[in-house]
C-alpha positions in Angstrom: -195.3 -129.8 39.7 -193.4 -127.0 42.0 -192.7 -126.6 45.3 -194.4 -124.9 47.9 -193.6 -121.2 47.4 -194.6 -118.8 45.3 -192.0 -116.9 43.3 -191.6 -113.4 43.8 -192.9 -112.1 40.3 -195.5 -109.9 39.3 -198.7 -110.5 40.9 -200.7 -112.6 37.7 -197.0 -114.5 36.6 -197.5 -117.3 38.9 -200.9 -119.5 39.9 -199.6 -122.9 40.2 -200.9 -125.4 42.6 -200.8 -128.9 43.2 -203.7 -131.0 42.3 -206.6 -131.4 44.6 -205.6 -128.6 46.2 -207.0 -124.8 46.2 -206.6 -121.5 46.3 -207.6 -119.4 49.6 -209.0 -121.3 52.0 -208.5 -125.1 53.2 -211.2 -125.5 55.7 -212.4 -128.8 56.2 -215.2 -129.1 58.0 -214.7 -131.7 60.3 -217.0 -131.5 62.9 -216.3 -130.8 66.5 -213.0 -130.2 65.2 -213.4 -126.2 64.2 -214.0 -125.7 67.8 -210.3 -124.6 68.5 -210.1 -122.4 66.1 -208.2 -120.2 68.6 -205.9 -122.5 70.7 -205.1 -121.9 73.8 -201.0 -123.4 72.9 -199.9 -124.4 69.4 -200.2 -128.3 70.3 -204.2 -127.9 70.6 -205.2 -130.8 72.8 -208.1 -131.4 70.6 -205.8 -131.7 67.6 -204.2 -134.4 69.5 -207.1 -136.7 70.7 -207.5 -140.0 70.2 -209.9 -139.9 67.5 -207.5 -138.4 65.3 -205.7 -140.7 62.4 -203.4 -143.0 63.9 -199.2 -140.9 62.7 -197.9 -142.1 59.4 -194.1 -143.7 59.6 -194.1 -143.7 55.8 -190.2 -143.6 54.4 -191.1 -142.9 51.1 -191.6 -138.8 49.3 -195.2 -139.6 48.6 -198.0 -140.1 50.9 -197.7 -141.9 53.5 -200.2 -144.6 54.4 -204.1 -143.6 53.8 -205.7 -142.5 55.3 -202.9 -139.7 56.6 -204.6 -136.2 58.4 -206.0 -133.8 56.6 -205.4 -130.1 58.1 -207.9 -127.7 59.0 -208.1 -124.0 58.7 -208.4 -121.8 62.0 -207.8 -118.6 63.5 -204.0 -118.9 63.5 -201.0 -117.9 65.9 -199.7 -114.6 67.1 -196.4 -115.6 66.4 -196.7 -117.2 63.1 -197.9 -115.5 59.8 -198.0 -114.6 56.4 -195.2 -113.9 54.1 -196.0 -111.3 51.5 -193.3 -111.4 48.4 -194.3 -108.2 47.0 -196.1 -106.7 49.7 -199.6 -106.6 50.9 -201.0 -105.3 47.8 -200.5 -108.7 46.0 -201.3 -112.7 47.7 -199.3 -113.7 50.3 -197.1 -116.5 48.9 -195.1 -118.3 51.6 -195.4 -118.7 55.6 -193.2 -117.0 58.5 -192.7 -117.0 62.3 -191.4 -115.3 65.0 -188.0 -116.4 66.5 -187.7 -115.8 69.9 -183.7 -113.7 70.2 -182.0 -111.0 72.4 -183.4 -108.6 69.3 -186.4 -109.6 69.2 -186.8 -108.6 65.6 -186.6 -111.7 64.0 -188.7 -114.2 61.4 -187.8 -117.6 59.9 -189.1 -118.7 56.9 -188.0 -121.1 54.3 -184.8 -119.5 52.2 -186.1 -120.6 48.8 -188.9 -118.1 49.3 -186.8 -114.9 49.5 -184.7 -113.1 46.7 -182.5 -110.0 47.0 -181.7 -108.4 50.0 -185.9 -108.6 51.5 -186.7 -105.3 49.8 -190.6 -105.1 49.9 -191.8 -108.4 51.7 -193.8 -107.8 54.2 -194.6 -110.1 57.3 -198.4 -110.2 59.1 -198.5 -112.1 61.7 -201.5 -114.4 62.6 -203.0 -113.1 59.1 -206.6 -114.0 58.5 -209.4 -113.4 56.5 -208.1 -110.2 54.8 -207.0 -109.2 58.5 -203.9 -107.8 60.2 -204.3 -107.8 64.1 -200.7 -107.2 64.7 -199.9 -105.6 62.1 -197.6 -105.9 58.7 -193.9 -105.6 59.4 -191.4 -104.4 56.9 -188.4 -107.0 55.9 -184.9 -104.9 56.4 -182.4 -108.0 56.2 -181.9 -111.8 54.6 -179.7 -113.6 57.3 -179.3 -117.2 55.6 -176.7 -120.2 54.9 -173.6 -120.2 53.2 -174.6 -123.4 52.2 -177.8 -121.9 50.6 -176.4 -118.9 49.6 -173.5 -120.3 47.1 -175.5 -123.3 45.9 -178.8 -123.5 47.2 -178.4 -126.1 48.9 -181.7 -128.0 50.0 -180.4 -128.9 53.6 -179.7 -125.2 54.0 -183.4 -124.4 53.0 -183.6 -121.7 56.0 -183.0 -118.3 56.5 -183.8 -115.6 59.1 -185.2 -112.3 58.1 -185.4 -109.0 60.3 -188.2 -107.1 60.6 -188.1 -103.1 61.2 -189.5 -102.6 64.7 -193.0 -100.1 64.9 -193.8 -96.8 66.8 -196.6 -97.8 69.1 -197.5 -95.9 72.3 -195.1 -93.8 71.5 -192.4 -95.4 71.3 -190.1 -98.1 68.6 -191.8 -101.8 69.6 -190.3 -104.8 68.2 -192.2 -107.9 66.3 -191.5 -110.3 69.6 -192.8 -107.5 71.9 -196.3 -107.8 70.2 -196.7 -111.7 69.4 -194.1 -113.5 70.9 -192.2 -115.7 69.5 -191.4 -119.1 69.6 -187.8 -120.7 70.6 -185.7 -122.3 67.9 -184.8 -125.9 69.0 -182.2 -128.2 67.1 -183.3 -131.7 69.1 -183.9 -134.4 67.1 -187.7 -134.6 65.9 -187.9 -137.9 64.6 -190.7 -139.5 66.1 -192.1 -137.0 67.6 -195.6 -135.3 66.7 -195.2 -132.1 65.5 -197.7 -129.2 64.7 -197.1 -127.2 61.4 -199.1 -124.0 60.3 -199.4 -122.7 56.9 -200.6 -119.9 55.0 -201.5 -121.5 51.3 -200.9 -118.9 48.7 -204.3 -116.5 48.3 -205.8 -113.5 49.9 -209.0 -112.9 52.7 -208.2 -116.6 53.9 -206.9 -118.3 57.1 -204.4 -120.5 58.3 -204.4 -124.4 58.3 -203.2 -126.5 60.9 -202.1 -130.3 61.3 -200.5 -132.5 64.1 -198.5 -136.0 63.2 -195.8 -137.5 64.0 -192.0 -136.4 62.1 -190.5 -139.4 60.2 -186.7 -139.1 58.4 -186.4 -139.3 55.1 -183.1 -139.2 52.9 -181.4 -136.8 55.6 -184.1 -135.0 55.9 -187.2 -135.2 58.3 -190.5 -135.8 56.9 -194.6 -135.2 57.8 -197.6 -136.3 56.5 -200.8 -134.7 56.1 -203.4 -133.4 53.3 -203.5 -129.9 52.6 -200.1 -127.9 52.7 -200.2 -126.5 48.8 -198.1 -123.9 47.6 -197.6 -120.8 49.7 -197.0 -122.9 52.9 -193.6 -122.9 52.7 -191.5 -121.6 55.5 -194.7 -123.2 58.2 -193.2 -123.7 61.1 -193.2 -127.4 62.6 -193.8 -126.6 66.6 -193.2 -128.4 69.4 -195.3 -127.6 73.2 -193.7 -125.4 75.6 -194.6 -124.1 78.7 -197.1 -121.5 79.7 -195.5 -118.5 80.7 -196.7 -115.3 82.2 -196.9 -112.1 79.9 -196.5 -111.3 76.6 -196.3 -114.5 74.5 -197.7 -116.6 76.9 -199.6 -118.7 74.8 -196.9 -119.3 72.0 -193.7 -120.5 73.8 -193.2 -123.2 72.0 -190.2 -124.6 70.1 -189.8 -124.6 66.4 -187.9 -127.4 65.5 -188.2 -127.6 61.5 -189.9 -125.8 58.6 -191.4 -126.8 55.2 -188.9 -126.6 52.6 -185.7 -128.3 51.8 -185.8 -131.8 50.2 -188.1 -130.7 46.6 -188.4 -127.2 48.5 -191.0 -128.8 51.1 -192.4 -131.5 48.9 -194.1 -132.5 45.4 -197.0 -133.5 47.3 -199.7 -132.0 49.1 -200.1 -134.8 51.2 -196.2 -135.0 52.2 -193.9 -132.3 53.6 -190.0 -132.1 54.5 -187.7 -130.0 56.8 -184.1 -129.5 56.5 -183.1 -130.4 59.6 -182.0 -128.2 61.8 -178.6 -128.2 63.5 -175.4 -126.6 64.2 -175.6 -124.9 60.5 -179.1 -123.3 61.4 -177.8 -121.8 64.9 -174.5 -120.1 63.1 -176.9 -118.4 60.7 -179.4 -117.4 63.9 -176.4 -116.0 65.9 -174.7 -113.8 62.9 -178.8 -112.3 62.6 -178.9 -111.3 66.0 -175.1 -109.9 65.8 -176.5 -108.0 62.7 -173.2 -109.2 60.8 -173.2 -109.8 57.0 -176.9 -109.9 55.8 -177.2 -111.7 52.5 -178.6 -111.5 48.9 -179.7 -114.1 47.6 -180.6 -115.1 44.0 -183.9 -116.4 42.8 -184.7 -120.4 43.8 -184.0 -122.9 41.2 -186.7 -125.5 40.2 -187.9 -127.6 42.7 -186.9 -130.8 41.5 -190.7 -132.1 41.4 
């Protein structure tokens, strides 16, 4: 098996997914369920009602106990999108978001997805169904960790991208000044229930979704549900904020965790991982928003699986 990314190589060079999984959509039709498809805040209340599977506690880097969640696919998040390796010409192959900074021209996404210096990815936020409503933003800069960047290290799975702001209304607009963007948040996440979105790799599809509760794992922090297959790397594991006036007002939460790191995000459909995020992660956001020493980094190594 691989991880969850897929490699930036010619368009054809690459199909592999994990099995039970597909490509394109992950709907599942669950009912009642598909009726927040557009969240009013990225914890949904109705993703978090009683009726949903009791959260996993599972230690292990399989499944946790059955039956665990399976996510659902809906109309996405302003602030969280697809990551387009060779540009939107080709199938989106891992996930992005926005990261609330002083530039506001910033994306996280997992590091393992990225090689080079960015050239040609291309970022569209709340990407669905063949659709762009904000737009497709241009990669200009890799921002990651040393740790990463001389030995890909798996705890270091992380890395900040910026994006080159847009002419609209006449007049140079940033990525955060059109979807908001979500703050990053290095609190310990262990036990608390968490929301991921992910783009799996495809084209004319939409996002999934999934709330359950984070669980560590070999220095890492773990979450279990069906349905994050390859190209949902870099999905950002959310926390509720508050509601805020203006722009970004339903999107202020906190990202405290992404799926990568430990197997780059997982051998398992059913089972995710973070790197967690710390002091490391924080030194790496404050050199992107300085703009100091953007990196290049080489192609990922296998994923272990």
């Amino acid at each position: 098996m691989t991880g969850r990314h897929t490699m930036v190589r010619p368009r054809r060079a690459r199909r592999a997914r994990r099995p039970g999984s597909r490509r394109g959509r992950l709907i599942v039709l669950v009912g009642a369920a598909l009726a927040f498809a557009m969240p009013a805040h990225p914890m949904d209340p109705a993703l978090m009602s009683s009726s949903e599977p009791a959260p996993t506690t599972a230690t292990a880097p399989s499944p946790g106990p059955s039956p665990a969640p399976t996510a659902i696919g809906f109309g996405g998040l302003p602030a969280v999108g697809a990551l387009f390796l060779n540009g939107t010409g080709g199938d989106h192959g891992c996930t992005a978001s926005v990261v609330r900074s002083p530039t506001g021209d910033l994306v996280l996404t997992a590091a393992h997805c990225l090689i080079g210096n960015g050239a040609g990815v291309q970022f569209a936020p709340m990407y669905h169904d063949g659709v762009s409503p904000y737009g497709v933003w241009d990669v200009q800069q890799i921002y990651a960790d040393p740790g990463w960047v001389l030995d890909q290290d798996p705890r270091h799975d992380y890395a900040f991208v910026r994006v080159a702001p847009q002419v609209r209304a006449g007049r140079l607009t940033n990525v955060q000044d059109v979807v908001g963007g979500n703050r990053l948040e290095t609190a310990d996440v262990v036990g608390e229930r968490v929301q991921v979105v992910g783009y799996s790799v495809g084209v004319d599809d939409d996002p999934v979704t999934c709330v359950n509760q984070a669980y560590a794992y070999q220095g890492y922090v773990g979450f279990d549900c069906h349905g994050y297959a390859d190209g949902t790397s870099g999905a950002p594991w959310l926390l509720p904020g508050p509601v805020v006036s203006g722009i970004g007002a339903d999107h202020d939460a906190a990202v405290v965790g992404l799926i990568g790191g430990l197997n780059q995000g997982g051998c398992e459909e059913a089972s995710s991982y973070s790197a967690r995020f710390g002091a490391d992660i924080l030194r790496v956001y404050q050199r992107a928003v300085n703009g100091v020493g953007p990196d290049t980094l080489r192609p990922a190594g296998g994923s272990g699986c």
